[in-house]
C-alpha positions in Angstrom: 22.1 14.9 17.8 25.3 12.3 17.6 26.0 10.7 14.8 25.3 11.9 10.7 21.5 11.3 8.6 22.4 8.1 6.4 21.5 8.6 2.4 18.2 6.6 2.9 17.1 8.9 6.2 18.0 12.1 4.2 16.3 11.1 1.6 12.5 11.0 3.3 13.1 14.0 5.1 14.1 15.7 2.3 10.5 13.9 0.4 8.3 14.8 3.6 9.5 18.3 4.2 9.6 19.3 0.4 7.9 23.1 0.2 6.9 25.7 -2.9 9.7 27.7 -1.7 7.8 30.0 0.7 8.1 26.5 3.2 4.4 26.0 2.7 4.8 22.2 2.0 4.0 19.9 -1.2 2.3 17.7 1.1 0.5 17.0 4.3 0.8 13.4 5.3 3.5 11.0 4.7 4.4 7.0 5.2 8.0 5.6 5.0 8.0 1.4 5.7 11.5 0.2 6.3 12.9 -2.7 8.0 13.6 -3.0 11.6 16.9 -1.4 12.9 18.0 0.5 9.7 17.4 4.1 11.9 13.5 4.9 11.8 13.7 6.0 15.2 16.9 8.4 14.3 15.3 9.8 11.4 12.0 11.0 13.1 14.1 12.0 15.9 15.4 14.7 13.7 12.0 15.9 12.2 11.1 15.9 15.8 14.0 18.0 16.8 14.4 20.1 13.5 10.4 21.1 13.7 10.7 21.9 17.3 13.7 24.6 16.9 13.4 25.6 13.2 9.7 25.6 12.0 8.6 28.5 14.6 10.9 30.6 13.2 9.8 29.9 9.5 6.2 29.9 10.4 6.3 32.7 12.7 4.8 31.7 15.3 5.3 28.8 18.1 4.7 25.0 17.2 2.6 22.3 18.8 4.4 18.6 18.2 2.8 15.1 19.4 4.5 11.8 19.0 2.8 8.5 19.8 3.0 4.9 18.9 1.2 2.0 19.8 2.7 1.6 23.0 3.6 4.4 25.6 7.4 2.7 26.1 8.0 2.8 22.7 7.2 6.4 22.2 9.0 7.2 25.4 11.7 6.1 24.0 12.2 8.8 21.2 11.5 10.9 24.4 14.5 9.6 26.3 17.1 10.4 24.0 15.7 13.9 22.5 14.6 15.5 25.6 17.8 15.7 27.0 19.6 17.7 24.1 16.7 19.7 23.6 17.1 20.8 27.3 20.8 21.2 27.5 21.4 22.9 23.7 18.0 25.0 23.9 17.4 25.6 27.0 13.6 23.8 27.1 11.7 22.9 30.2 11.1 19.6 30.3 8.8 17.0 32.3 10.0 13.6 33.2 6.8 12.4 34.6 5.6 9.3 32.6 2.7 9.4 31.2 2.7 13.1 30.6 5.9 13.7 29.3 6.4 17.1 26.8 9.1 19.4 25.8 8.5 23.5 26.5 10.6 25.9 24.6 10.6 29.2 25.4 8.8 29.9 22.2 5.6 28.4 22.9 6.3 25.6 21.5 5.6 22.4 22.7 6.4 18.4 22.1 4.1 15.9 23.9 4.9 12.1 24.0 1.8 9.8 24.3 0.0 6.0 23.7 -1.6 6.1 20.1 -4.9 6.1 21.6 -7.9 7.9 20.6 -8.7 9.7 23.5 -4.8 11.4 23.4 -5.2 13.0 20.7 -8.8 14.7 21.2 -8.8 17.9 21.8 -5.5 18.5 20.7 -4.7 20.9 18.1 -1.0 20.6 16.0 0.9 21.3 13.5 3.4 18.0 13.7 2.3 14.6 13.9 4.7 11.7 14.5 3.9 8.1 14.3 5.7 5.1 14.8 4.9 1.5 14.2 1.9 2.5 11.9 0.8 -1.4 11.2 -0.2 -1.4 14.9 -2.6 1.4 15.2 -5.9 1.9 14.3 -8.2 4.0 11.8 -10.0 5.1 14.6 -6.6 6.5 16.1 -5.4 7.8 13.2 -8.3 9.1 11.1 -10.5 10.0 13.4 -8.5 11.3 16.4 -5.0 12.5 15.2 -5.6 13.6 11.5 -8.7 16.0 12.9 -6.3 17.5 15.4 -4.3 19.6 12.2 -7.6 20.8 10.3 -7.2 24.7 11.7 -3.3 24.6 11.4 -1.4 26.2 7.9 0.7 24.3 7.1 0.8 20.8 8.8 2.5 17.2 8.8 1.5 13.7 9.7 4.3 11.7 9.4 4.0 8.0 9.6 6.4 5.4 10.2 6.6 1.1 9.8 7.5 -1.9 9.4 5.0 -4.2 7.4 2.1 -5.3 9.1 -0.3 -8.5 9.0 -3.8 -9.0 8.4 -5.3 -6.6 11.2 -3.3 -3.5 9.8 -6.2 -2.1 7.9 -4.4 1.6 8.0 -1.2 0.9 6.6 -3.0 -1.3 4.2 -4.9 1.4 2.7 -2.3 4.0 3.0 0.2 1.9 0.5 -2.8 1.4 -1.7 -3.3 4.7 -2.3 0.0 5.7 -2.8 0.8 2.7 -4.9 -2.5 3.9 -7.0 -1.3 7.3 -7.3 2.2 5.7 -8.2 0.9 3.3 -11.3 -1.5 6.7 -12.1 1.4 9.0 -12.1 -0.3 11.5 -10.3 0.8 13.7 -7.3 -0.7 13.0 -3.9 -0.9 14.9 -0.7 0.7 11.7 0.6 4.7 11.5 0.1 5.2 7.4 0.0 8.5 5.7 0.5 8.9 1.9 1.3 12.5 -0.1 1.2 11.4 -3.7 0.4 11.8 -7.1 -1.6 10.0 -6.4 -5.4 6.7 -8.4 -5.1 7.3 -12.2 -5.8 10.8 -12.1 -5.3 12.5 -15.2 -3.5 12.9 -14.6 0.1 15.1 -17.1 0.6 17.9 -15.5 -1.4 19.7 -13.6 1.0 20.6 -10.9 -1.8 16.7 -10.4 -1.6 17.3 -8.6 2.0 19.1 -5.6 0.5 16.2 -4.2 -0.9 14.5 -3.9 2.7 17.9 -2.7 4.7 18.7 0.6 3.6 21.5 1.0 6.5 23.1 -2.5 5.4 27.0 -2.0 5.1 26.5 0.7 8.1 24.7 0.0 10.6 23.1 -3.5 9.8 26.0 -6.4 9.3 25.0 -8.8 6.1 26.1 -11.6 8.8 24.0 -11.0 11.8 21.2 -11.2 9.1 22.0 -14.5 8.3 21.8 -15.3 11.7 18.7 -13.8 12.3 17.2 -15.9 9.6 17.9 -18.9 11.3 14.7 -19.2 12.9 12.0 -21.1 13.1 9.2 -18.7 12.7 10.2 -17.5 9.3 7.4 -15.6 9.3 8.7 -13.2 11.5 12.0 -12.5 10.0 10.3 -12.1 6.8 8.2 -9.3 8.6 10.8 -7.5 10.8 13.8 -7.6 8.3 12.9 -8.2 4.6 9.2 -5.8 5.2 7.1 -8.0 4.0 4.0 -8.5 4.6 2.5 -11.8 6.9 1.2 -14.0 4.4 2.8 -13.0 1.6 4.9 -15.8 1.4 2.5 -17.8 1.6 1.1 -16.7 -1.8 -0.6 -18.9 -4.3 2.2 -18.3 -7.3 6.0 -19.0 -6.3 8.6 -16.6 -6.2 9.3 -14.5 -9.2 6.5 -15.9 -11.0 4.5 -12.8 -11.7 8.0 -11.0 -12.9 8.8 -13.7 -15.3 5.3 -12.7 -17.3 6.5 -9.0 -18.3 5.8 -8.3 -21.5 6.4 -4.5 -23.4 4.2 -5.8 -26.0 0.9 -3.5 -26.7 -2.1 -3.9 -24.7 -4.8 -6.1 -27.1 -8.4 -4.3 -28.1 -11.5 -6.9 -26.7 -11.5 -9.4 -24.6 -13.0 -9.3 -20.9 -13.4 -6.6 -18.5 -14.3 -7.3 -15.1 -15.2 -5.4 -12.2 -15.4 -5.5 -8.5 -14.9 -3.9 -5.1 -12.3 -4.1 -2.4 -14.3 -5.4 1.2 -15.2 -2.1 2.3 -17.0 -0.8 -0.8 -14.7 2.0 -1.1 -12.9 1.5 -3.9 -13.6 0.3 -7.2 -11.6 -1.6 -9.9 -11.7 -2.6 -13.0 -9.4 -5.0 -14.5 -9.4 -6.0 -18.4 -7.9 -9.3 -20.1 -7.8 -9.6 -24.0 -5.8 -12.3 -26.1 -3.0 -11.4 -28.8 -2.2 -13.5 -31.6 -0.1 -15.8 -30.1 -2.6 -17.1 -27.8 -1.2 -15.3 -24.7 -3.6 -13.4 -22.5 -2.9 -9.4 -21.4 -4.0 -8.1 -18.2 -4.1 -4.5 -17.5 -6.0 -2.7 -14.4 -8.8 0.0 -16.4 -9.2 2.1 -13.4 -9.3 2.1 -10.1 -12.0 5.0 -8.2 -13.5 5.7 -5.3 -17.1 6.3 -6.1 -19.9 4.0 -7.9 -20.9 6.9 -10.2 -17.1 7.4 -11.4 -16.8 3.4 -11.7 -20.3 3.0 -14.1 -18.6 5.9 -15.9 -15.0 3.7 -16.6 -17.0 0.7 -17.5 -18.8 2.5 -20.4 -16.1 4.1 -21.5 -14.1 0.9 -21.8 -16.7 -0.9 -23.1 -16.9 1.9 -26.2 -14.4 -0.8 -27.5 -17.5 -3.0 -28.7 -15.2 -5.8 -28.6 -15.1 -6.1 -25.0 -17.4 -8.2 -22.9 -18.0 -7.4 -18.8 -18.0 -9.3 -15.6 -19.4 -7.8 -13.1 -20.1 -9.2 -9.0 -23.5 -10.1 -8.6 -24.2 -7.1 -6.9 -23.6 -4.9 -9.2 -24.7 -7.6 -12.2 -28.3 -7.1 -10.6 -28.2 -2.6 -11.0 -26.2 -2.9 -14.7 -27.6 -1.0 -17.3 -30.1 -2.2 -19.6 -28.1 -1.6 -22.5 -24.9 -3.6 -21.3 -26.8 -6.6 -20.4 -26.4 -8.1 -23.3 -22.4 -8.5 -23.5 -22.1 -8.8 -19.5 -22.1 -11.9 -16.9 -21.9 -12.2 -13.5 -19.4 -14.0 -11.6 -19.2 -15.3 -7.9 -17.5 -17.9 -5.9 -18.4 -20.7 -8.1 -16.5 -18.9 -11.0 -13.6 -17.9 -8.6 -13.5 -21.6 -7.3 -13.6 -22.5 -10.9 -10.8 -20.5 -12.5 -8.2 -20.2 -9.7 -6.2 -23.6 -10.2 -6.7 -22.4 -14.4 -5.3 -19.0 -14.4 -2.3 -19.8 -12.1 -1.4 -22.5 -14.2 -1.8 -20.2 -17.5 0.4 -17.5 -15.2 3.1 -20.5 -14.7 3.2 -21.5 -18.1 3.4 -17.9 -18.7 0.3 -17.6 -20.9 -1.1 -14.6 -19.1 1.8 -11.8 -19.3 1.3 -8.0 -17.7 2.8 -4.6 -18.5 4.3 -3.9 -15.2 1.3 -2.3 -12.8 2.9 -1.8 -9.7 -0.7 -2.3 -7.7 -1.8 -5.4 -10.0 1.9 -6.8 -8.8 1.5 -6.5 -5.4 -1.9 -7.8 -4.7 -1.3 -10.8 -7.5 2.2 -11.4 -5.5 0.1 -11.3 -1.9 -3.3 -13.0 -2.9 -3.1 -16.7 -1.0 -5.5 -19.4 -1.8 -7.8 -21.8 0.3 -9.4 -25.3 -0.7 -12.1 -26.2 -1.7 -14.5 -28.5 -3.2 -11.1 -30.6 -4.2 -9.5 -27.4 -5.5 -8.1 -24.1 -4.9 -9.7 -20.8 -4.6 -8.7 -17.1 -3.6 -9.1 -15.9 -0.2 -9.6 -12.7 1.0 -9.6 -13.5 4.6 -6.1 -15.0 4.2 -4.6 -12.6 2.3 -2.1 -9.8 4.3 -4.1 -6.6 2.5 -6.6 -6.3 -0.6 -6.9 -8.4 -3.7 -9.7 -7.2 -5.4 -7.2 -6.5 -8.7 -6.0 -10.3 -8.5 -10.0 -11.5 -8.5 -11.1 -9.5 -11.2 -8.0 -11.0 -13.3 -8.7 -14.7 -12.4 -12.5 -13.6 -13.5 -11.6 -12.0 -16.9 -9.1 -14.1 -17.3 -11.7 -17.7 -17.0 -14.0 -16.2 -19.5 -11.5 -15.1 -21.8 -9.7 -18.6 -21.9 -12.5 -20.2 -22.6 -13.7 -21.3 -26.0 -15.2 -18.2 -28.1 -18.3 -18.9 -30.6 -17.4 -18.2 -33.7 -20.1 -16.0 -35.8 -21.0 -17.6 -38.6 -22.4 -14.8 -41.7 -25.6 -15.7 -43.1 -25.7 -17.5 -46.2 -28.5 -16.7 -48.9 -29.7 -20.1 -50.7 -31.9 -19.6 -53.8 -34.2 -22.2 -55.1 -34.1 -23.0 -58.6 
C-alpha cells in the first residue's frame, strides 16, 4: 500500500492483533471510534491486506476474510483500492462484478466485500471480520449473523470500526459500555477498545476540544479546514462527524465541564444511599451509592455494575453489610426485595426522578455532589438530557444518545440523601420520687 501507518493507526493494529506469542490472539473482537477522515479506511485496509497474505502462513492453513458496512458503496470502496495491489503484487484472482466482489489467492484464501446485512453473512464461515461504520448496523447483523460465522474457526477477529452514532445505534452503544465497564473494572476483556474523542462534558465549542477526536490532525487533517467545517448550521453534525460525539450529547442537562469540575481524591464516605436499577433492556444491572462527608458534600461512586439479577441481589447485600446504608430500589424490584431489607429500603419512580432532577443538578453546579473519576458514571452523567415536566425538569431516557441508568440511580440516591435525616434520640429513664 502507498503511503506509511500514522502513530494512531499503528497503534490499534498493534492493540487488535496482540498474540501469546504463538500468534494465538489476546482477543477476539475489537471497536476503534475515531473521527471522520483521520484514516479508518487506510488502517483496516491493512489488516485487510496483512491478514490476507500473512495470517495463512502463521496459521497454516488458507484464510476466509468478509468486509461489509452498512452500505454496499461504502464497502466497495475498501474494495477498489485493495483489490488491485493484491492482484498485481500477489498475483490474486479477482472479480469486479458488483455485488459479488472477492479476492482469490492461490492459497485458498479468500476476501469477500458485501452490504452489512443479515442474510450475507449466513452461512459463511471466517476467520476475519471487518466492519465499517458500526453506529449504522444492527444487533441482528452483527450478533446474530456475522459473530456466529467465527464459532468453528481458531483463532478469529471481528474488528469493528466508527464514528459515533445517535440514538438508534443500540450496538455500538453497548459495545462502549462494556468496554468502558471493563475499563473503570480494570479487568481484561476479549474486546480490545480504543476511541479518540472530547473527555465527557468538555466544551465543544473550544476548538482545542477537536484534538482529542483527530488523531491525524497536523497530517492529514488541517486545524483550518476544521474551523471551516464548523461553520455550519447543523452543529449537530459536526459535533458527530468530527469531534465523535455522540447526538444529543450536547444537548446534556449539566454544561460543559461541569461534571469534571466535581473531582474529588477525597475517600469514599461509609452510609448513605444505595440505589439500584436497570438499563432498558434488563440486561444489565447497577448499583450506584451516595453518602455525605463532613463538609456537607455528597460522594457518588457506582457499587457494581452485572449482568444477572442473582449476581445484582448478591452486590446489594454485600453493600448493604455497611448497616449504615439505606437502598432504593425501582418498583419492580422494590416489590421481590427481601424481607429482611425492607426495613431500610424505598422505592423510587418517576415522581422521585421528576422530583430530584432540577435538585441534584443544582447540588452538581454548586459543586456539592463531587465523584472519584468513574469513567462509565462520566459518560452517561455527561450524556443524560432532560425533558419537562409538571413545570420542571426530569431525565429522559428516550432522549438520551445511549444508557443512563448510572445517572438515575445518582439523582435517586442522591434526593434521599440530601434530604433532612431523623436524628435518633436515646431513651431517657425518668424515676419517680
Amino acid at each position: 500500500m502507498p503511503g506509511e501507518l500514522m502513530p494512531w493507526q499503528q497503534l490499534v493494529l498493534d492493540g487488535q492483533l496482540e498474540h501469546d506469542g504463538t500468534g494465538q490472539l489476546h482477543r477476539s473482537e475489537s471497536l476503534v471510534s475515531v473521527g471522520r477522515q483521520n484514516g479508518k479506511s487506510y488502517a483496516l485496509g491493512a489488516l485487510v491486506g496483512w491478514w490476507a497474505t500473512e495470517m495463512p502462513r502463521i496459521a497454516g492453513r488458507p484464510q476466509r476474510i468478509i468486509s461489509t458496512a452498512h452500505k454496499l458503496d461504502r464497502a466497495f470502496s475498501l474494495f477498489k483500492e485493495l483489490a488491485p495491489i493484491l492482484e498485481a503484487r500477489f498475483d490474486a484472482k479477482v472479480n469486479w462484478s458488483y455485488g459479488r466482489n472477492f479476492v482469490e489467492f492461490k492459497d485458498g484464501t479468500m476476501w469477500h466485500v458485501n452490504a452489512a446485512t443479515p442474510q450475507n453473512a449466513h452461512g459463511a464461515t471466517c476467520d476475519l471480520v471487518v466492519i465499517d461504520e458500526v453506529w449504522n448496523i444492527g444487533a441482528d447483523v452483527i450478533f446474530d449473523a456475522y459473530r456466529p460465522t467465527m464459532t468453528a474457526r481458531p483463532n478469529p477477529l471481528m474488528s469493528m470500526w466508527s464514528t459515533a452514532g445517535d440514538e438508534g445505534s443500540k450496538v455500538m452503544m453497548q459495545l462502549r459500555e462494556q468496554a468502558i465497564q471493563a475499563i473503570d473494572s480494570d479487568r481484561d476483556s476479549a474486546l480490545y477498545f480504543a476511541e479518540w474523542s472530547p473527555p465527557p462534558g468538555s466544551n465543544l465549542e473550544d476548538p482545542n476540544t477537536w484534538a482529542w477526536a483527530n488523531p491525524a490532525l497536523g497530517t492529514t487533517i488541517n486545524a483550518d479546514r476544521l474551523r471551516r467545517m464548523a461553520e455550519t448550521p447543523n452543529r449537530q453534525a459536526f459535533y458527530r462527524a468530527h469531534c465523535n460525539v455522540w447526538i444529543s450529547a450536547s444537548a446534556s442537562w449539566l454544561p460543559a465541564g461541569h461534571w469534571d469540575s466535581c473531582l474529588t481524591t477525597d475517600a469514599m464516605p461509609a452510609g448513605g444511599w444505595l440505589a439500584v436499577d436497570s438499563d432498558v433492556t434488563d440486561l444489565r444491572y447497577t448499583g450506584v451509592r451516595v453518602a455525605p462527608d463532613d463538609q456537607g458534600r455528597l460522594h457518588v461512586h457506582t457499587e457494581f455494575v452485572v449482568d444477572n439479577a442473582n449476581a445484582m441481589w448478591d452486590e446489594i447485600h454485600g453493600v448493604l453489610e455497611d448497616e449504615a446504608v439505606q437502598l432504593a430500589l425501582t418498583p419492580g424490584f422494590y416489590a421481590l426485595c427481601p424481607p429482611e431489607l425492607l426495613r431500610r429500603c424505598k422505592d423510587f419512580g418517576q415522581r422521585e426522578m421528576t422530583t430530584f432532577t432540577a435538585i441534584v443538578r443544582n447540588m452538581i453546579l454548586e459543586r456539592r455532589i463531587v465523584h472519584h473519576g468513574q469513567l462509565a458514571l462520566a459518560e452517561q452523567v455527561n450524556r443524560a438530557v432532560a425533558g419537562r415536566s409538571s413545570g420542571t425538569i426530569t431525565l429522559s431516557s428516550q432522549k438520551s444518545p445511549g444508557p443512563i441508568e448510572q445517572t438515575r440511580c445518582m439523582v435517586a440516591a442522591a434526593g434521599f440523601a440530601a434530604q433532612p435525616q431523623a436524628k435518633i434520640r436515646k431513651p431517657m429513664l425518668g424515676v419517680a420520687k
